[in-house]
TORNU-466944 format. One record per atom (N, C-alpha, C): z negated, y, x; atom name; residue number from 1. Coordinates in nm, 3 decimals, decimal comma. Example, Ala and Ser with C-alpha at 12.3 -4.5 7.8 and 13.67 -1.06 7.14 Angstrom:
BEGIN
+---------+---------+---------+----+-----+
!       z !       y !       x ! at !   i !
+---------+---------+---------+----+-----+
!  -0,780 !  -0,569 !   1,319 !  N !   1 !
!  -0,780 !  -0,450 !   1,230 ! CA !   1 !
!  -0,780 !  -0,330 !   1,320 !  C !   1 !
!  -0,708 !  -0,225 !   1,285 !  N !   2 !
!  -0,714 !  -0,106 !   1,367 ! CA !   2 !
!  -0,787 !   0,003 !   1,290 !  C !   2 !
+---------+---------+---------+----+-----+
END
This chain:
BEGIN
+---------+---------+---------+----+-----+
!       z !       y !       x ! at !   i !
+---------+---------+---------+----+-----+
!   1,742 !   3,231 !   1,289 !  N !   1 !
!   1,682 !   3,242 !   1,158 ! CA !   1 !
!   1,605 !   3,374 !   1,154 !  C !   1 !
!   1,602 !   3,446 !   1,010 !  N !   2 !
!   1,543 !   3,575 !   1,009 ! CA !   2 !
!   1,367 !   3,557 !   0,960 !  C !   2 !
!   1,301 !   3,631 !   0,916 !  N !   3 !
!   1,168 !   3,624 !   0,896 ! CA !   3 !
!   1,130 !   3,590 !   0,770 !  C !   3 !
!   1,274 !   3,608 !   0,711 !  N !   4 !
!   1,270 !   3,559 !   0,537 ! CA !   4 !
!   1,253 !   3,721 !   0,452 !  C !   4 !
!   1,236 !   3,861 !   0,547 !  N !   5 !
!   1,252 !   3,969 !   0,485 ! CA !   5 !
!   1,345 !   4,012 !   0,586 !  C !   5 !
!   1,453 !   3,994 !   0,573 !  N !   6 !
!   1,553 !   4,041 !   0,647 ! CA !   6 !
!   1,572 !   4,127 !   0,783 !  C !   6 !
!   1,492 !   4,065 !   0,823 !  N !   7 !
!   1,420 !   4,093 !   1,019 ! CA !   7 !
!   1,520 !   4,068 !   1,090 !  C !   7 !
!   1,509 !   4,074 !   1,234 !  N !   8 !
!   1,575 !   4,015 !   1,337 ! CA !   8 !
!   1,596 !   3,865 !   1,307 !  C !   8 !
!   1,662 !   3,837 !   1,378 !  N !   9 !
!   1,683 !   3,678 !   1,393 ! CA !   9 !
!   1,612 !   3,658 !   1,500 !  C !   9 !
!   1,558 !   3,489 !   1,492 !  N !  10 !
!   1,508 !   3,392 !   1,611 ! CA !  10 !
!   1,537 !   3,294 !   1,651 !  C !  10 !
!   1,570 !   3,306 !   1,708 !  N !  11 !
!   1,560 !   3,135 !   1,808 ! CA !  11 !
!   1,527 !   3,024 !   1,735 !  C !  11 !
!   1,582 !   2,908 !   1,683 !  N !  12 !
!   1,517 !   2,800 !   1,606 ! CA !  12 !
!   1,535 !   2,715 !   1,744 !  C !  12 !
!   1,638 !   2,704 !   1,773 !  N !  13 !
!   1,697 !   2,585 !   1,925 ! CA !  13 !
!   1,765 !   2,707 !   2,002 !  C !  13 !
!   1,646 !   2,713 !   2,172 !  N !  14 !
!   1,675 !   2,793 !   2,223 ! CA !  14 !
!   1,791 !   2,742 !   2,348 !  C !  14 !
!   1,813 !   2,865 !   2,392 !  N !  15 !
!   1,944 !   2,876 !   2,468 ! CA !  15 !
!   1,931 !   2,756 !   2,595 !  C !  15 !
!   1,817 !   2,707 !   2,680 !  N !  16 !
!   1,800 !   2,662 !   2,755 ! CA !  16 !
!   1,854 !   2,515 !   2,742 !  C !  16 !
!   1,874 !   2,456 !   2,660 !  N !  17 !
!   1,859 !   2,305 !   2,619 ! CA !  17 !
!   1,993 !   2,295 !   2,632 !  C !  17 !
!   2,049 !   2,181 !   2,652 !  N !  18 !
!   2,177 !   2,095 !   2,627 ! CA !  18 !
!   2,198 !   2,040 !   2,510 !  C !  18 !
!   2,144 !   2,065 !   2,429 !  N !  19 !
!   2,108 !   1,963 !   2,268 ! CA !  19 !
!   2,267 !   1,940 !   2,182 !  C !  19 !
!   2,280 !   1,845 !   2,137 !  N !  20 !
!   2,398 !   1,811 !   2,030 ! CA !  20 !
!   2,327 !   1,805 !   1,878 !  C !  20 !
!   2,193 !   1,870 !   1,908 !  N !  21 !
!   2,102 !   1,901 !   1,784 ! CA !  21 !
!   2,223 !   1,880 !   1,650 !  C !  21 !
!   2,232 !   1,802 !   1,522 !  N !  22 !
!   2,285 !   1,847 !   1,405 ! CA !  22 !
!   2,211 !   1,909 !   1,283 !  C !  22 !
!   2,072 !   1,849 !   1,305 !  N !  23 !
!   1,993 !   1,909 !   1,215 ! CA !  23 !
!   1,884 !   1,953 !   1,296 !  C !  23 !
!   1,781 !   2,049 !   1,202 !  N !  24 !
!   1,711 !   2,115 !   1,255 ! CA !  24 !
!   1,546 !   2,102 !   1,150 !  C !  24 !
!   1,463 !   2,103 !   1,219 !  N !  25 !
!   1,347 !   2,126 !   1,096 ! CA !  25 !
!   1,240 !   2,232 !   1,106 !  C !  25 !
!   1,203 !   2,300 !   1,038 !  N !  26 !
!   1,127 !   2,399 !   1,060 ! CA !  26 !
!   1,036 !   2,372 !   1,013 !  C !  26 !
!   0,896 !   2,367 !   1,054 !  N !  27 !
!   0,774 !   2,313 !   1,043 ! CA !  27 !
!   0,676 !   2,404 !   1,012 !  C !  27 !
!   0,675 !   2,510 !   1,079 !  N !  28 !
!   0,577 !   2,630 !   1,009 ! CA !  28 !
!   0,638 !   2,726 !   1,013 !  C !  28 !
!   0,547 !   2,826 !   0,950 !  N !  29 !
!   0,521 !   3,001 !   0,950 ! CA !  29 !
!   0,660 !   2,990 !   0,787 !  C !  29 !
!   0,709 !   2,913 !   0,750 !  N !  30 !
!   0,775 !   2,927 !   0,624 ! CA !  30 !
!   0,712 !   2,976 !   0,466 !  C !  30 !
!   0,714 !   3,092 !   0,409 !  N !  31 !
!   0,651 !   3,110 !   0,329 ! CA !  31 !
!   0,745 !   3,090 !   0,226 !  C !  31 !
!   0,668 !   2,994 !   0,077 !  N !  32 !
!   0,757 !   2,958 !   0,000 ! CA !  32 !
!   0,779 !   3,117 !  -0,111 !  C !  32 !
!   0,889 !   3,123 !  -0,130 !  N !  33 !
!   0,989 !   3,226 !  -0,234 ! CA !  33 !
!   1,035 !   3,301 !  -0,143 !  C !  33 !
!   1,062 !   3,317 !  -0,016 !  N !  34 !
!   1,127 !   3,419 !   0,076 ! CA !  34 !
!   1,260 !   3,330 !   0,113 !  C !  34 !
!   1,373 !   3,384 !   0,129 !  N !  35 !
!   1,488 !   3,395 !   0,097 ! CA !  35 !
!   1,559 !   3,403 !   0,295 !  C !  35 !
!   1,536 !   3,323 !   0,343 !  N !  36 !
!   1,562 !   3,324 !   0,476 ! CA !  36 !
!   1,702 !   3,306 !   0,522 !  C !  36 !
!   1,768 !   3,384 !   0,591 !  N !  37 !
!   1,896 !   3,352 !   0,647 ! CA !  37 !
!   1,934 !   3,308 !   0,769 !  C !  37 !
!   2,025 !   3,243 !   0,799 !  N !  38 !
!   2,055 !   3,155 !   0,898 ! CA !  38 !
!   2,141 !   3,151 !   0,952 !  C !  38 !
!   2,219 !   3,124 !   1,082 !  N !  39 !
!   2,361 !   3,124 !   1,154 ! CA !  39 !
!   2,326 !   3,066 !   1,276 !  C !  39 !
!   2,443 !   3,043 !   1,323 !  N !  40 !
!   2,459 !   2,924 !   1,434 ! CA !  40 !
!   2,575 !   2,929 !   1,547 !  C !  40 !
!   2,568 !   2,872 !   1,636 !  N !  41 !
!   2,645 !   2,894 !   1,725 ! CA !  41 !
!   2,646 !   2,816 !   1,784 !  C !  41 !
!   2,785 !   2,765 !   1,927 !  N !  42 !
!   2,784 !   2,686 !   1,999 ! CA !  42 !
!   2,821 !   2,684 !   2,062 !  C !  42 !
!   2,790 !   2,579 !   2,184 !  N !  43 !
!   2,885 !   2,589 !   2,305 ! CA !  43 !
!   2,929 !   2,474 !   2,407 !  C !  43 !
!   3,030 !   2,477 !   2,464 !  N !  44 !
!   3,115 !   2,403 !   2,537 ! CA !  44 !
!   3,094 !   2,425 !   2,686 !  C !  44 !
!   3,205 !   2,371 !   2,738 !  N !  45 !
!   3,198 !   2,368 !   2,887 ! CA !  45 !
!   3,272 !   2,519 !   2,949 !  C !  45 !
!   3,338 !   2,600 !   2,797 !  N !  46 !
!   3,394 !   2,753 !   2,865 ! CA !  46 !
!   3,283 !   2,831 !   2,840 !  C !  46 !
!   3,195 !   2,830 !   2,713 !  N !  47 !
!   3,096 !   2,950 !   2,697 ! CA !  47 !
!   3,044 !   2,904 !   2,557 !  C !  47 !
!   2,982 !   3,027 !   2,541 !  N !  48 !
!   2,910 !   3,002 !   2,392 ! CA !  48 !
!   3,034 !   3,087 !   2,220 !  C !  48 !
!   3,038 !   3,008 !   2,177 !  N !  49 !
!   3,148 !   3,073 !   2,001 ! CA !  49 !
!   3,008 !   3,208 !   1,969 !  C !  49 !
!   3,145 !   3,213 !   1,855 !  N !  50 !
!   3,109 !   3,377 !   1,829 ! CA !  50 !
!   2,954 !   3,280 !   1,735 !  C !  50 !
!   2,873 !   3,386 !   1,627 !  N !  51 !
!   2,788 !   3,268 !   1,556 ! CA !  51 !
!   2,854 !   3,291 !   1,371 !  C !  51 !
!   2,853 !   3,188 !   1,286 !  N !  52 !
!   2,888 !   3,148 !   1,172 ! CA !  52 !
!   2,837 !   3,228 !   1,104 !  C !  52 !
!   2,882 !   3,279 !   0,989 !  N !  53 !
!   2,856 !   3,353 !   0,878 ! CA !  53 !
!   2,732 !   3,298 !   0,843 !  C !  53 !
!   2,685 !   3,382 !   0,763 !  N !  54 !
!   2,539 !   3,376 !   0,776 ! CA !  54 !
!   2,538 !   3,330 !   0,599 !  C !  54 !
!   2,396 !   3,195 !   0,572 !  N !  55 !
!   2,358 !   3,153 !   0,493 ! CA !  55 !
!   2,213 !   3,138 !   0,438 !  C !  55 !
!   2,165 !   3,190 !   0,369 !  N !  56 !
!   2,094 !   3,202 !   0,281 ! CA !  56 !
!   2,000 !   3,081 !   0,237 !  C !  56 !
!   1,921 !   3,060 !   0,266 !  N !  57 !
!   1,843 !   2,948 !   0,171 ! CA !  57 !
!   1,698 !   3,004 !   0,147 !  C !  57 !
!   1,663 !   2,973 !  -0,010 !  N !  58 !
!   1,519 !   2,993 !  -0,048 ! CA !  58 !
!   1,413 !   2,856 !  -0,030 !  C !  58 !
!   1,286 !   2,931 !  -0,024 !  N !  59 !
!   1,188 !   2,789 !   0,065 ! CA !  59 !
!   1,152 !   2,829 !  -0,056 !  C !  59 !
!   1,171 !   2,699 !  -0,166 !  N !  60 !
!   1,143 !   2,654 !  -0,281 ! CA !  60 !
!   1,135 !   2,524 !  -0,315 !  C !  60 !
!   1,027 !   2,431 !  -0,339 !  N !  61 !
!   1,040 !   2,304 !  -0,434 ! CA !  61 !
!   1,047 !   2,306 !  -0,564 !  C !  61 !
!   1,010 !   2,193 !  -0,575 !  N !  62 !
!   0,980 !   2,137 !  -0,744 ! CA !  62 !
!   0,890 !   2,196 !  -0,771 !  C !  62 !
!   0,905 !   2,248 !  -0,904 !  N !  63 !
!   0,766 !   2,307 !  -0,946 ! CA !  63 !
!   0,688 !   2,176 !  -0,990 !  C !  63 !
!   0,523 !   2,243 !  -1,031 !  N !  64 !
!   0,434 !   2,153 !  -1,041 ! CA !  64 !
!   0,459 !   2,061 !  -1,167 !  C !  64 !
!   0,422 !   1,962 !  -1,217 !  N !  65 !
!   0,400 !   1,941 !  -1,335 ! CA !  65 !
!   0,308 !   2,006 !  -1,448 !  C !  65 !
!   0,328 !   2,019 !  -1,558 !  N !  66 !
!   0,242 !   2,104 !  -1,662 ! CA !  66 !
!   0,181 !   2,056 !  -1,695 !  C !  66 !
!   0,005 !   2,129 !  -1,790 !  N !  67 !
!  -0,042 !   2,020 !  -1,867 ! CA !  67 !
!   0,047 !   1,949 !  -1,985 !  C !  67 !
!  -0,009 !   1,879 !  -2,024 !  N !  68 !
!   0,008 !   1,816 !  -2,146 ! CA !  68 !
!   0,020 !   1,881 !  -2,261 !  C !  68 !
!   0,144 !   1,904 !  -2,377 !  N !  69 !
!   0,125 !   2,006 !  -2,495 ! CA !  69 !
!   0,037 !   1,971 !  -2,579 !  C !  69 !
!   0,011 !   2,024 !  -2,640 !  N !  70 !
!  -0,125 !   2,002 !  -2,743 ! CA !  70 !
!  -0,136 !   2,048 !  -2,863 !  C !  70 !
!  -0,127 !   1,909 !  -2,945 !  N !  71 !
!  -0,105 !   1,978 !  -3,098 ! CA !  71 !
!  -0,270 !   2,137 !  -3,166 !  C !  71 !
!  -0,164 !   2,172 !  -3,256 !  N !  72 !
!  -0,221 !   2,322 !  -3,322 ! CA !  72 !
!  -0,196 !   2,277 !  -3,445 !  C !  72 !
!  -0,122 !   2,230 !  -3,518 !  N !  73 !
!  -0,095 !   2,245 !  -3,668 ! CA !  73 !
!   0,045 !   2,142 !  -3,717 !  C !  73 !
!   0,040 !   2,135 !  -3,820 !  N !  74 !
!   0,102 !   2,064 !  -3,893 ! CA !  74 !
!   0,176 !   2,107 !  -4,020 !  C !  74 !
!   0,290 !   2,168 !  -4,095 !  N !  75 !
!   0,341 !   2,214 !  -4,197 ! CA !  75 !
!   0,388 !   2,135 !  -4,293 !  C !  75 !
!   0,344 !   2,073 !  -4,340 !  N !  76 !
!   0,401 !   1,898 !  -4,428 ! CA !  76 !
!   0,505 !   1,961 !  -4,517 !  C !  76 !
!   0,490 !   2,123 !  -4,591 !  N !  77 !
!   0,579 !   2,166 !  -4,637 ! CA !  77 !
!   0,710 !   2,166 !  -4,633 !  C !  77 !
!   0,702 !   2,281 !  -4,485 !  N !  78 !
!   0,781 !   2,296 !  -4,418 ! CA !  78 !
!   0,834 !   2,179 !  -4,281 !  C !  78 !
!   0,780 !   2,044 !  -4,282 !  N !  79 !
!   0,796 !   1,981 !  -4,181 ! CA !  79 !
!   0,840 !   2,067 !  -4,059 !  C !  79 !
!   0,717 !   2,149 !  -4,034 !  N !  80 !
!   0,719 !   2,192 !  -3,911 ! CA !  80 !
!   0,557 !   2,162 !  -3,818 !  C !  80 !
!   0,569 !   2,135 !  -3,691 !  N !  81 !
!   0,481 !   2,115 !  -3,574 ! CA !  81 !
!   0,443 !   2,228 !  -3,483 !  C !  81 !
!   0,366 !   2,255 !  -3,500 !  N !  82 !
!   0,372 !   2,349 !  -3,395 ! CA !  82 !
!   0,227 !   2,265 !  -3,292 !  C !  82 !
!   0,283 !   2,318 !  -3,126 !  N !  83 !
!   0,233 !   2,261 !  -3,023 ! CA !  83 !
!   0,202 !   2,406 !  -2,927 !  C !  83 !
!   0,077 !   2,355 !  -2,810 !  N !  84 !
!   0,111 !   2,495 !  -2,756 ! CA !  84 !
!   0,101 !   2,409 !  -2,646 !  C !  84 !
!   0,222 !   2,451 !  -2,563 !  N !  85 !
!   0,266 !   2,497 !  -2,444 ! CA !  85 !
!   0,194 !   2,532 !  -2,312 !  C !  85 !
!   0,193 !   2,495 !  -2,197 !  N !  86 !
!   0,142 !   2,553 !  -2,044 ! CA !  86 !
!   0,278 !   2,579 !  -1,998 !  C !  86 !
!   0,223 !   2,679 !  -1,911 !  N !  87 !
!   0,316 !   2,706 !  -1,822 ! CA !  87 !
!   0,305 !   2,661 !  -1,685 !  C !  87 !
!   0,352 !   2,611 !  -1,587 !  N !  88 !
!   0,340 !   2,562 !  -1,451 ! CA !  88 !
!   0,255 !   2,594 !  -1,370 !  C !  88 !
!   0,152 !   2,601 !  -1,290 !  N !  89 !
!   0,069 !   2,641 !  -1,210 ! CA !  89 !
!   0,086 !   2,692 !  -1,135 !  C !  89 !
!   0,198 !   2,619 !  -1,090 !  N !  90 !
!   0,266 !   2,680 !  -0,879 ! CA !  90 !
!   0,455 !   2,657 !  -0,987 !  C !  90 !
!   0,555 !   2,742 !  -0,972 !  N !  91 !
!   0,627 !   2,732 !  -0,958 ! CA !  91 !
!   0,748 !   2,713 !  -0,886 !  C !  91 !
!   0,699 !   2,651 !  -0,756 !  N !  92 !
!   0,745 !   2,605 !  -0,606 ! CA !  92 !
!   0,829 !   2,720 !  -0,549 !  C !  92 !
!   0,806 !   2,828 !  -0,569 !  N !  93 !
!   0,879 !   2,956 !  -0,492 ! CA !  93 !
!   0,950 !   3,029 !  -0,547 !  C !  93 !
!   1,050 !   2,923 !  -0,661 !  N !  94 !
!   1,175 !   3,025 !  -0,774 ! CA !  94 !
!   1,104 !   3,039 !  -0,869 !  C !  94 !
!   1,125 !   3,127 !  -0,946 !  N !  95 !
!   1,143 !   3,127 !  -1,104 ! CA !  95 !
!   1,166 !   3,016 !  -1,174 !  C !  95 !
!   1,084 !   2,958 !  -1,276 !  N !  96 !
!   1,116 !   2,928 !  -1,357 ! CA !  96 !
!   1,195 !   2,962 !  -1,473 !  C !  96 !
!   1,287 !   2,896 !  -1,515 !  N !  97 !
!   1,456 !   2,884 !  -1,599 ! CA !  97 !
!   1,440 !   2,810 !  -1,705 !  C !  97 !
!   1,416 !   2,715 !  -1,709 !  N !  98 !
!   1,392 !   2,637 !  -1,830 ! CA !  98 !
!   1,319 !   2,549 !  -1,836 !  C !  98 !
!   1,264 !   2,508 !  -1,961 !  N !  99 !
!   1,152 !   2,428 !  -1,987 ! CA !  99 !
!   1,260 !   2,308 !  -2,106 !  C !  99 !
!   1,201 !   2,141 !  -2,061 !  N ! 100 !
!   1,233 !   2,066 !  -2,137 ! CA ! 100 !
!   1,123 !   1,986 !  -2,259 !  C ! 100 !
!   1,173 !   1,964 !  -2,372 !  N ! 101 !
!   1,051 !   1,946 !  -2,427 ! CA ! 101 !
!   1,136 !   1,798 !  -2,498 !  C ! 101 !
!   1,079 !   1,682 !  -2,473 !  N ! 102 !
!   1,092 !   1,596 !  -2,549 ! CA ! 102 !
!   1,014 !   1,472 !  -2,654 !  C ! 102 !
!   1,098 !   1,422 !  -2,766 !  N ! 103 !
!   1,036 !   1,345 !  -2,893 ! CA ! 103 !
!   1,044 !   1,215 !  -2,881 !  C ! 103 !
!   0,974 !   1,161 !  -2,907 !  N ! 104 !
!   0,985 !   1,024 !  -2,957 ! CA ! 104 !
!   1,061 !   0,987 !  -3,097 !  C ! 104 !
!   1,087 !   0,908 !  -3,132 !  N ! 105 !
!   1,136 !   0,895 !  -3,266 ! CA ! 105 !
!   0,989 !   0,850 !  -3,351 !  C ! 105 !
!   0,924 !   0,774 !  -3,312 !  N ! 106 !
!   0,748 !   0,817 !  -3,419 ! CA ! 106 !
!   0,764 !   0,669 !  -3,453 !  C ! 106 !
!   0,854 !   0,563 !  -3,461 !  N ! 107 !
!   0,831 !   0,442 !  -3,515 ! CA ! 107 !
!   0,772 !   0,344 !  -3,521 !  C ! 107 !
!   0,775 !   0,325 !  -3,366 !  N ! 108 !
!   0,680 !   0,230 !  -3,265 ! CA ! 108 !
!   0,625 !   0,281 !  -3,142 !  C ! 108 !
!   0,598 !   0,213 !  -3,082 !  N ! 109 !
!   0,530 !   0,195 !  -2,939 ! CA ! 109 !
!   0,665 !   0,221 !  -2,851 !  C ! 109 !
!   0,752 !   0,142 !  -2,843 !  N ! 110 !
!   0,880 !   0,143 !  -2,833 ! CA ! 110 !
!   0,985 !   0,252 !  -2,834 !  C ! 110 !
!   0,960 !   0,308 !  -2,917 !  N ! 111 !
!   1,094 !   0,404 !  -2,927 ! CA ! 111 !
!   1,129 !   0,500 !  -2,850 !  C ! 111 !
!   1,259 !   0,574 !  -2,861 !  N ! 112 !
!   1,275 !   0,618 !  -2,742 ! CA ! 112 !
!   1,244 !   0,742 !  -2,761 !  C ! 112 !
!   1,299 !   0,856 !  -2,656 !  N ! 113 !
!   1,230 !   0,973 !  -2,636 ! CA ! 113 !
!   1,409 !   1,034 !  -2,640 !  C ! 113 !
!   1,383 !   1,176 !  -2,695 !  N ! 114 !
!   1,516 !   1,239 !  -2,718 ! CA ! 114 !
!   1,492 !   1,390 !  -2,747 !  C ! 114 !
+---------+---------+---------+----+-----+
END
């Protein structure tokens, strides 16, 4: 694994071990939005394989939840709403892409959201 800025590679499971390791977990020094690459290799009872094309993964979660929107105004005219908007706090490492915004139908207690 590289440093997440395109460094040397390291050792995740070092050479010494016998391991049939399939997965692996990395526990620290991971900084989230860095873009770390990875490859692998193995070996048998003749030697060690060449190592696998190399893959890419970003240390990113879920972003946070937002506040709550919050009404601003009302257009009875124009039956228009206007609400304002937060934006995420922590965006778990990526960019944020899209935002979902959903309605109730206004009838009951009940109704659904769309």
């Amino acid at each position: 694994m590289d440093d997440g800025q395109s460094g040397e590679f390291t050792s995740v499971q070092g050479f010494a071990t016998n391991s049939l390791l399939k997965t692996a977990a990395i526990t620290s020094g991971i900084i989230k939005g860095r873009e770390y690459r990875l490859r692998y290799r193995v070996k048998n009872a003749i030697g060690w394989s060449g190592y696998s094309a190399e893959t890419i993964i970003l240390a990113a979660s879920v972003p946070d939840n937002q506040e709550r929107p919050e009404f601003v105004s009302f257009d009875n005219t124009a039956d228009t709403m206007v609400l304002q908007l937060y934006r995420s706090t922590d965006n778990g490492g990526a960019p944020i892409t899209e935002y979902e915004l959903e309605v109730d139908e206004g009838d009951d207690f009940n109704s659904a959201f769309h």
